[in-house]
matplotlib code that plots the C-alpha trace (Angstrom):
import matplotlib.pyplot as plt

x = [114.3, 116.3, 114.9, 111.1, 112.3, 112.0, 114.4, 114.0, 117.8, 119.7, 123.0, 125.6, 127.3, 130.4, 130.2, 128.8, 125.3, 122.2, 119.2, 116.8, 117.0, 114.3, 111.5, 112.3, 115.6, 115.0, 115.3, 117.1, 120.7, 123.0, 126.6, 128.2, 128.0, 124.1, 122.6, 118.7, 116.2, 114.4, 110.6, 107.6, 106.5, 107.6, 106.9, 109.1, 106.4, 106.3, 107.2, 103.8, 103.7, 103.7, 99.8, 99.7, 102.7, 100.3, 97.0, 98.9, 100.6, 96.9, 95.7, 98.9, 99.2, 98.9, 102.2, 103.9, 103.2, 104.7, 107.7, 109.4, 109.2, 109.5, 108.8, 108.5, 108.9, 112.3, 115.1, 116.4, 114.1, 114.1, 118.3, 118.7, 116.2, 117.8, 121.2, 120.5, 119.1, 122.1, 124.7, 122.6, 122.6, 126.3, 127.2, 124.6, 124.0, 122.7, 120.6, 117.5, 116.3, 115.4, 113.8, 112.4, 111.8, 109.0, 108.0, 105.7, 103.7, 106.8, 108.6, 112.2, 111.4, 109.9, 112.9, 115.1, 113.6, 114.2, 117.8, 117.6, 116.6, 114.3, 112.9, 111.3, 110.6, 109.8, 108.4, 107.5, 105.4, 103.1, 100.3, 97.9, 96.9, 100.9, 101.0, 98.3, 99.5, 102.8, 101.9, 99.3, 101.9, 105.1, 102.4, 102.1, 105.5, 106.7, 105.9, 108.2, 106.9, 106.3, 105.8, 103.9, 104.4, 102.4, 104.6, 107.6, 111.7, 111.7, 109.1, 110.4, 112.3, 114.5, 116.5, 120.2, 121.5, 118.2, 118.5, 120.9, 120.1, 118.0, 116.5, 115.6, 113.6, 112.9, 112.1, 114.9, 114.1, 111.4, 113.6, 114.1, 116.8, 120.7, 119.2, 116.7, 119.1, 121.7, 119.1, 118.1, 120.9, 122.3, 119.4, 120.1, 123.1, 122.6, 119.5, 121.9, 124.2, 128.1, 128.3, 125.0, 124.1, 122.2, 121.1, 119.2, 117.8, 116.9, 116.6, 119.4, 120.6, 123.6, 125.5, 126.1, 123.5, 124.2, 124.7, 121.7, 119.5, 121.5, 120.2, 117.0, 116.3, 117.4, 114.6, 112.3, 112.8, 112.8, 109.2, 108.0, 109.1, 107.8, 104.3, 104.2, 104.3, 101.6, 102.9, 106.4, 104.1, 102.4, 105.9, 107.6, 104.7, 104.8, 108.9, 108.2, 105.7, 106.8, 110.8, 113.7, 116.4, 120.4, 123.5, 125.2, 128.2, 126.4, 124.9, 127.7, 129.8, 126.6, 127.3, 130.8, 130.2, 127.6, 130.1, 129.8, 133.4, 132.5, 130.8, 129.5, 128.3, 125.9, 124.9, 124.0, 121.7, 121.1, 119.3, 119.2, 121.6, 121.8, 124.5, 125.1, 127.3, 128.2, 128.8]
y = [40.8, 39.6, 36.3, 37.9, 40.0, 38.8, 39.7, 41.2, 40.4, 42.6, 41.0, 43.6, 43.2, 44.1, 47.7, 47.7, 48.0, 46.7, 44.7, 42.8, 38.6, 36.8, 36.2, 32.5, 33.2, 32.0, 34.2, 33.3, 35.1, 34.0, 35.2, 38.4, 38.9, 39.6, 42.5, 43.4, 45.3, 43.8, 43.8, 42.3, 40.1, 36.9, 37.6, 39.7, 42.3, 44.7, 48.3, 50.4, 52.4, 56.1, 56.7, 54.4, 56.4, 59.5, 58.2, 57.4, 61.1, 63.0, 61.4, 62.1, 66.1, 66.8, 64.3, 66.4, 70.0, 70.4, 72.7, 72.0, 68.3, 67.6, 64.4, 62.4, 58.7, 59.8, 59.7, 63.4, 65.2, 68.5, 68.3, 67.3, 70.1, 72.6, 71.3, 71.3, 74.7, 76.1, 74.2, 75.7, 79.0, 78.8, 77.2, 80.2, 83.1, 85.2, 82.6, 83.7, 80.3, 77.3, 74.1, 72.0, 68.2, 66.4, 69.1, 68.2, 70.8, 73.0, 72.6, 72.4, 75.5, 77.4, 76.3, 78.5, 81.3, 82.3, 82.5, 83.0, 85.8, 83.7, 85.5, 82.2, 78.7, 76.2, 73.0, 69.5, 66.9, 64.1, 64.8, 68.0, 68.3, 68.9, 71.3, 73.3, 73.1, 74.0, 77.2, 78.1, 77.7, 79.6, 82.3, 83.5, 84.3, 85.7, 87.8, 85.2, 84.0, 79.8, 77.5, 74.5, 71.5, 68.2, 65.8, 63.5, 64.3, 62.0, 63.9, 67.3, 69.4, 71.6, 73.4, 74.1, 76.9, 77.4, 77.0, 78.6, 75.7, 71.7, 70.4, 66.9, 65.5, 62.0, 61.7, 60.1, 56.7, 55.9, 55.7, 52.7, 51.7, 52.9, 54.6, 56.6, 57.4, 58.1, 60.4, 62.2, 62.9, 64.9, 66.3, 68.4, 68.6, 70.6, 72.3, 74.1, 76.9, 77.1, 77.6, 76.2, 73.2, 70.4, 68.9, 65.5, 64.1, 60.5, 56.6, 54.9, 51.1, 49.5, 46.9, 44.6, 42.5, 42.1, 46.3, 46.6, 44.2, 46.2, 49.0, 48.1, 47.2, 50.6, 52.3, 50.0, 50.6, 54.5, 54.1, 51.9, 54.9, 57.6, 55.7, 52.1, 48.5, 49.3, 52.5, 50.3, 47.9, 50.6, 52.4, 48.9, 48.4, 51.5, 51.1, 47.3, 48.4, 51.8, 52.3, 51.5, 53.0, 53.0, 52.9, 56.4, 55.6, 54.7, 58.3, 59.9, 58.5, 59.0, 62.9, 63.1, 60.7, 63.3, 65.8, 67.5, 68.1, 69.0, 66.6, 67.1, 64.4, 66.4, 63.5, 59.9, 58.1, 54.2, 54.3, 58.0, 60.4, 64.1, 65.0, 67.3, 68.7, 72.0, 72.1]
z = [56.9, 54.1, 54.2, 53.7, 50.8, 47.1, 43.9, 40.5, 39.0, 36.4, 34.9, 34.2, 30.5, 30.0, 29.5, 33.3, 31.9, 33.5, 31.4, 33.2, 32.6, 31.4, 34.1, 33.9, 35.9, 39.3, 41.9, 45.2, 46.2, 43.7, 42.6, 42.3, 38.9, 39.9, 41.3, 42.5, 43.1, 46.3, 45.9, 47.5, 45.1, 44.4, 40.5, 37.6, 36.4, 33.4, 34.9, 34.5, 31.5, 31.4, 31.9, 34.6, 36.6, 35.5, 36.7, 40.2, 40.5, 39.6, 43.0, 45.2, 44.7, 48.1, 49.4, 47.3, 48.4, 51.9, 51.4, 54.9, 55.0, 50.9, 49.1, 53.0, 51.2, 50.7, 53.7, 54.4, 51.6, 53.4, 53.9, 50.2, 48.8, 50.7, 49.9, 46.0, 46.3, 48.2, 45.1, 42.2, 43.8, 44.7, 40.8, 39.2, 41.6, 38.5, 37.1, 35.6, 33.4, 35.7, 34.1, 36.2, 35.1, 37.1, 39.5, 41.0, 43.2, 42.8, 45.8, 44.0, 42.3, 45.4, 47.4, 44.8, 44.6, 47.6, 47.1, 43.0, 40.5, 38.5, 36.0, 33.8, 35.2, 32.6, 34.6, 33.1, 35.1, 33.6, 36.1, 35.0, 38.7, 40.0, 37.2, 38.5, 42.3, 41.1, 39.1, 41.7, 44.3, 42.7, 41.1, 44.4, 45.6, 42.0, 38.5, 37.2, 33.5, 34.1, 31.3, 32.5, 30.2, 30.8, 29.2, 29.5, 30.4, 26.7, 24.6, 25.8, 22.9, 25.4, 22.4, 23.3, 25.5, 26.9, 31.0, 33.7, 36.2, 35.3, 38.2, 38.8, 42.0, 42.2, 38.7, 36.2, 37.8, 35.7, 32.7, 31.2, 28.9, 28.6, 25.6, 27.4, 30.2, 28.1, 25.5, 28.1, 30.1, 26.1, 25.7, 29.5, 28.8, 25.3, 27.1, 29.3, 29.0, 29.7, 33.1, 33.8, 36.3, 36.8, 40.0, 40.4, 43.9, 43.2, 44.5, 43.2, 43.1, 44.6, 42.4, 44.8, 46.2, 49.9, 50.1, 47.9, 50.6, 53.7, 52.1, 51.0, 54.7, 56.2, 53.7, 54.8, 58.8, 58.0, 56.4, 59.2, 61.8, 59.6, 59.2, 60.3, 58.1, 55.9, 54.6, 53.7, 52.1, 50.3, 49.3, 48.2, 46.2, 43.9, 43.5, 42.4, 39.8, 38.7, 39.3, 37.7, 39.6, 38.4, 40.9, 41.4, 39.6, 37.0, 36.3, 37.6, 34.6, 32.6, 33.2, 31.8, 29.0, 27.5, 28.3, 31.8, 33.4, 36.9, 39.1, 42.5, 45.2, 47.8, 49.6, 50.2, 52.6, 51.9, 48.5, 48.1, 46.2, 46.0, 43.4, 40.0, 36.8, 35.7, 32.0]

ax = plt.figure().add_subplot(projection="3d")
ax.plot(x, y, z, "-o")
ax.set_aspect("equal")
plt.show()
């Protein structure tokens, strides 16, 4: 398997940093100073832009609408939404604000209410077509007031103080640079209240390249038994083009340098993570 899989490199500075090389690195396993991404294409490719990650999301509303089995690309989605829902509701058993970052059809939000006293859900997604899912979807089960926002994590104003629980699923990989991870993780971090939480469910990278291929190739046999060699084609395709994922450590030291003191790891599963911060 390793030997059919190609490599996009990132060279870590020396404040552990990632920034991708440029493209006339040659790609092939090299030291340990390197780490990947493995990919199935034997080129280094511009990540798509914003409105091509849009344009992609508008046609896959449906994927993403299936409470009991969650976002199904992803290994142990249902586990991991119900294991976020159950740490936000434990962290903020009164909440009553919940902001949602890339929502998608609202399963994140549905899964809470159930166990939560929501009383306004503000959600943000880039495709128009999850928004209206969503809303249609949580409109049903409660008189809760929802904001819908069609619009970026980046261009979002959140305000300070604002939210008793953040939520983000499978989302904050498609930032780019330390800046953007690092802007956007403050601006949460303000958005919040004391007390409040934040819980992220995301594909992350592993800093060393023979874990990160070990992993890479356990991902790759769970979509094959979920829906066969195409589907992994199909899946590796869309994370070569569109994702830029960071190691766990990485954003859990992300969290505390913008000021979070309580860190929680839910869960891990080869290149998927489950964790949060209470502020």
């Amino acid at each position: 398997m390793l030997q059919s899989l190609r490599c996009i490199y990132v060279v870590a500075n020396n404040a552990g940093r990632w920034k991708r090389p440029r493209c006339g690195l040659p790609l092939g396993l090299v030291s340990a100073q390197f780490a990947f991404i493995c990919v199935q294409s034997p080129l280094v490719r511009m990540k798509s832009t914003v409105e091509q990650i849009r344009k992609r999301f508008d046609k896959d509303v449906e994927r993403f609408s299936n409470l009991e089995t969650g976002q199904s690309a992803t290994i142990d989605a249902p586990l991991v939404l119900d294991l976020i829902a159950k740490a936000a509701t434990a962290a903020n058993p009164h909440a009553t604000q919940l902001l949602d970052i890339g929502c998608g059809a609202g399963n994140y939000t549905l899964k809470l209410l159930q166990s939560l006293p929501l009383s306004e859900i503000t959600l943000i997604d880039l495709s128009q077509p999850m928004l209206e899912r969503a809303r249609q979807r949580i409109s049903a089960v409660t008189p809760a007031r929802l904001n819908p926002n069609q619009l970026d994590i980046r261009e979002f104003p959140c305000g300070e103080g604002q939210y008793d629980i953040v939520v983000a699923a499978a989302v904050l990989h498609h930032l780019r640079s330390d800046d953007e991870w690092g802007s956007v993780f403050a601006k949460i971090y303000r958005s919040l209240k004391m007390g409040g939480s934040f819980w992220v469910s995301d594909l992350v990278h592993h800093s060393n390249p023979a874990v990160q291929a070990m992993m890479w190739e356990r991902y790759g046999d769970y979509l094959v038994q979920f829906k066969g060699k195409d589907y992994r084609e199909q899946v590796f395709a869309y994370v070569e083009q569109e994702d830029s994922p960071r190691p766990l450590l990485f954003q859990l030291d992300l969290l505390r340098e913008v000021g979070f003191q309580e860190i929680e790891v839910l869960h891990k599963n080869s290149c998927f993570a489950a964790f949060g911060a209470i502020k």
